[in-house]
N, C-alpha and C positions, 0 to 999 in steps of 0.2 A: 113489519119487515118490508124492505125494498122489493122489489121484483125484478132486479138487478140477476142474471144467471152467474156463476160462481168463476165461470171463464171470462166473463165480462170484468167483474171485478177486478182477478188477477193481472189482466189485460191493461188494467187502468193505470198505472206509474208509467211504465215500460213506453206506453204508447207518448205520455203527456210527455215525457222523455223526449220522444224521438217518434212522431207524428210521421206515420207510415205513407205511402204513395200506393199499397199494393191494391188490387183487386180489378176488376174488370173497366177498361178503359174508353169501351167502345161507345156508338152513338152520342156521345154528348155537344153541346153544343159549342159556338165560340161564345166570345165574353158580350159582343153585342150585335144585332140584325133586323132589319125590318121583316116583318111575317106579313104584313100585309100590306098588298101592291093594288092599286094605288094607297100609298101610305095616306088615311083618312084627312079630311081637312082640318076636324075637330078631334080633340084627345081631353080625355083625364088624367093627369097622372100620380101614379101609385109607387111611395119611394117606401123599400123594406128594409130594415136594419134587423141586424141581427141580436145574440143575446146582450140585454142591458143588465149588469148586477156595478156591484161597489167592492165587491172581496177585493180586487186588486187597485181601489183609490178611497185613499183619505177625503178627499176633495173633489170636484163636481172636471171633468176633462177639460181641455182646449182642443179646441177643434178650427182646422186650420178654414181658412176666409172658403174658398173655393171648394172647400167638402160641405161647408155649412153653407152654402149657396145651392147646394143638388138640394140637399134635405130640406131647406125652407122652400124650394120653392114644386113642395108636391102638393097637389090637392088633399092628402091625406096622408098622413105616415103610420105605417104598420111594425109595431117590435116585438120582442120578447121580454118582457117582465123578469129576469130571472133571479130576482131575489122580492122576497116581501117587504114590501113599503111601509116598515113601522119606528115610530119612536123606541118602546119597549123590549130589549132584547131578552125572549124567552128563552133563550139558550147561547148563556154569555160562551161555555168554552170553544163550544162548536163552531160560535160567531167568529171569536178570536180567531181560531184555526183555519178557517177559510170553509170548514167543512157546510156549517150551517148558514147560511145566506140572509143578508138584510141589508137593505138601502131605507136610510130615511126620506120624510117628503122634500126636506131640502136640499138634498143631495139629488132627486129627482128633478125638483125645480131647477137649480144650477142647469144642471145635463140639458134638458129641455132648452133653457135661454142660449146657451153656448153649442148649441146645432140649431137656434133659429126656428122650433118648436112652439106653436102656441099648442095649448091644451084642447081647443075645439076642433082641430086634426089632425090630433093621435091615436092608437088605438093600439090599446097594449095587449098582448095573450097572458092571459094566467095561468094556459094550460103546460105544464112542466113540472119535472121531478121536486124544484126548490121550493115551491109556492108553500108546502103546509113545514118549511125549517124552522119557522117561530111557533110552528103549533099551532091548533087552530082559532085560540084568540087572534094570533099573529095574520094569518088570512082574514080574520073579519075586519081587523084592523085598517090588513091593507086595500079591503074593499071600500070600504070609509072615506081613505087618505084619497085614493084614485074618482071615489065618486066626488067627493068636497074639491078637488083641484081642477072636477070640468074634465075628464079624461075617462073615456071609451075603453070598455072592457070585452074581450071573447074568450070563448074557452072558460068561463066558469058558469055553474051551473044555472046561478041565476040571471047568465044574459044567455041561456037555451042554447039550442047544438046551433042556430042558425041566426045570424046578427046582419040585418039589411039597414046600408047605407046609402042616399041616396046624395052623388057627386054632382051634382047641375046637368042632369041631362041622361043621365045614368045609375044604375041600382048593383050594387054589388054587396054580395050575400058573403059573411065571413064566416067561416068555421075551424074551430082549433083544439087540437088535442093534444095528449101524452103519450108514448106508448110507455113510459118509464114513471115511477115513482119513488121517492127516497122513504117513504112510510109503510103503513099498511094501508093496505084495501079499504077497511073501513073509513081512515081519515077521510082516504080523499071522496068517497062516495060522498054524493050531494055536493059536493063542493068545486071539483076540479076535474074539468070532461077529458074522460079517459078513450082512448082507441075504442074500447069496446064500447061507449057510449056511441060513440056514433057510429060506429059499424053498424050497431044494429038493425035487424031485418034487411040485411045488403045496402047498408049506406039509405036508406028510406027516403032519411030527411033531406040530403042531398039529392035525390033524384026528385021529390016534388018540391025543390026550389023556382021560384019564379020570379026572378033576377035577371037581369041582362049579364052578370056575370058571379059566379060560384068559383069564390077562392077560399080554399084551405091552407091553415099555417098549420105546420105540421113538429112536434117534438118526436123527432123519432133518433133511427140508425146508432151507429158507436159513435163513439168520444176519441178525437184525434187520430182519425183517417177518413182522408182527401176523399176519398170514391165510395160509394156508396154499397151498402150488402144486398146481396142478391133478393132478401127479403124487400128489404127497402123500395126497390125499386118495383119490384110486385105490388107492393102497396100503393107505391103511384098510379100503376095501372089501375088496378080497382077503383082509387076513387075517380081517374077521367075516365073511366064505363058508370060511374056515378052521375058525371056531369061537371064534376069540377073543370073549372078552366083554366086555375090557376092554381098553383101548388108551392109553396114557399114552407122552408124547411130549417129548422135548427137543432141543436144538441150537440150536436159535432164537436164544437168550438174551434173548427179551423174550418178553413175554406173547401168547399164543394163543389162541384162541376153543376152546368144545367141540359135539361131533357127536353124534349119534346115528344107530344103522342098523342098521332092526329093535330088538332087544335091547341091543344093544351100543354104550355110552359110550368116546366118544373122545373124550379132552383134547391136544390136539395139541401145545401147550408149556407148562411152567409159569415160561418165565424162567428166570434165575436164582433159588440160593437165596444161594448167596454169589459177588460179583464175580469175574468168569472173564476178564475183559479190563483196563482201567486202574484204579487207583482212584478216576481223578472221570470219569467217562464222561455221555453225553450222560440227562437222567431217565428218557425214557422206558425205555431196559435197565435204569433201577433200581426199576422196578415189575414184582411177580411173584408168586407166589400159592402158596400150602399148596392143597392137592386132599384132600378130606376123602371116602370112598367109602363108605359102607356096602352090606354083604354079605349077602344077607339066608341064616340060619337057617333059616327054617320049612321042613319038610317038602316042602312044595308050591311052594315058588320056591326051596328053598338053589342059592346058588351065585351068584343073578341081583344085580345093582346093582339095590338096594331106592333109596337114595339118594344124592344127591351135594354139593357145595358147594364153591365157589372162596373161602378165607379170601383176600386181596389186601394187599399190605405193600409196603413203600417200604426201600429197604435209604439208608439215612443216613452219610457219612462221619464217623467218629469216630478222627480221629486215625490210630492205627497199624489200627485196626477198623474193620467194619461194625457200625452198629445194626440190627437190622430191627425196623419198626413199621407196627401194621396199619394199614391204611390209613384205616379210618373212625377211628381215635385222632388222626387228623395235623390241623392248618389251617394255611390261609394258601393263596398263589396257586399253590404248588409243587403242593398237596395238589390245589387246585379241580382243575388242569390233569392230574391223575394221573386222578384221578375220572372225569372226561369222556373220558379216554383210555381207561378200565374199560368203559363204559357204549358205546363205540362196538366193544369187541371182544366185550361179552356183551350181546346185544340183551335192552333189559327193568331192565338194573342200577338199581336204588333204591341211593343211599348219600348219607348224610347232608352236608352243607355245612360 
């Protein structure tokens, strides 16, 4: 059984419907800022996309020149896995319905080459509700597909609560969880790192990280609403009295504001990157955004977020595909009405008409 609460569930139409604005709107931040003055010489940079699945494409996206120019040119890209990488469909109705989730490897590969993706800096989470939808052949599977393709995994058991990268000059420790499951308990044990897995003993493993920098990707909060729950953001705080310094967040599947506290930037959702529910769904789940982070280098701050930047994009139906297109490239009323949806969840947004 899920651990899905019974409010939550009923919750779930209504909102996918018509992706709410409510809840507390304060402290967040704008869409992008330098945090540290002097902005360093040297930088890594860290691009996040949000959830990856196939439920709403036949076919591998187009992704427009200048969106796929952010994403290739990060030192490492960071996603969310949200469907199991297998040939084998363990559970063809669920598949069909959208319910159960799967992408194959070459629907994977596609998506990769068509955002400018090589395999040796990606790094996918598997920690999320969909990972055990094929069952757990279907997870070993897609441990397989992703290790044989050259491609970085966190948040499953067997790459441990704490995954250290080292960026030329820099070490950044990743960690990634659940709070939500579509199974039972059991499944995912040993398999798929849950909230409580690295909670444990107050965050432990986070506090004796030794890393120039501790980021956590995080599955947490509801499913199509913009701002975040009161728990949620409690939970930010914990893990930056952890140490985390960096905190990137999905489930959502629509766009989320960002926090700061103290040092440490938290982007709560980035949306979708590719359709995770129907293929024509309500717009506002099809505005969602590239997370651009730079790292800074220098001696005297390595490790710390020197800068940050919300790219924001419109994923377009095309046929058996998505397009994804930035969003200051769009017009017309679709485009004004995304805008002003931007501007209401990052206080300050300027973008053109």
């Amino acid at each position: 059984m899920s651990n899905f609460p019974l409010t939550y569930k009923l919750s779930w139409l209504p909102r996918l419907l018509k992706p709410s604005l409510a809840g507390d709107r304060q402290g967040f931040l704008p869409p992008q800022a330098t945090l540290l003055s002097p902005m360093p010489v040297r930088t890594r940079r860290l691009v996040f996309l949000g959830d990856i699945s196939a439920v709403a494409n036949r076919e591998a996206p187009e992704i427009e020149g200048q969106l796929r120019g952010v994403i290739s040119s990060a030192d490492l890209v960071i996603g969310n896995c949200e469907s199991p990488v297998v040939e084998k469909i363990r559970r063809p109705l669920g598949t069909a319905a959208g319910t159960r989730h799967a992408m194959t490897p070459l629907f994977l590969a596609e998506t990769m080459a068509a955002a400018g993706m090589a395999p040796s800096k990606l790094l996918l989470s598997l920690a999320n509700n969909h990972m055990l939808d094929q069952d757990q052949d279907g997870y070993a599977e897609t441990r397989e597909a992703l290790a044989s393709a050259g491609i970085a995994t966190i948040g499953a058991a067997e790459d441990r609560l704490l995954r250290e990268i080292e960026l030329g000059g820099v070490t950044v420790a990743f960690a990634a969880f659940t709070e939500w499951r579509n199974t039972g308990r059991e499944a995912f044990a040993g398999r798929v790192t849950m909230l409580a897995d690295l909670a444990e003993r107050d965050f432990a493993t986070l506090r004796g990280a030794k890393a120039d920098l501790v980021c956590v990707v995080a599955h947490w909060d509801r499913e199509f609403r913009h701002f975040p729950q009161r728990a949620t953001r409690k939970l930010a705080r914990s893990l930056t009295q952890a140490g985390a310094g960096l905190i990137v967040g999905h489930h959502a599947h629509v766009l989320q504001p960002a926090h700061r506290i103290g040092q440490t930037l938290t982007a709560y959702g980035l949306g979708d990157f590719l359709g995770t529910a129907l293929p024509r769904i309500p717009w506002p789940a099809r505005l969602g955004a590239v997370l651009v982070v730079e790292v800074s280098l220098d001696p005297s701050t390595r490790g710390r977020v020197a800068a940050y930047r919300f790219v924001p994009f419109l994923r377009e139906r095309l046929g058996r595909r998505e397009r994804l297109v930035p969003l200051e490239a769009k017009t017309g009323s679709l485009s004004n009405k995304a805008r002003r949806r931007f501007a209401a969840i990052f206080p300050g947004a300027r973008m053109p008409d």
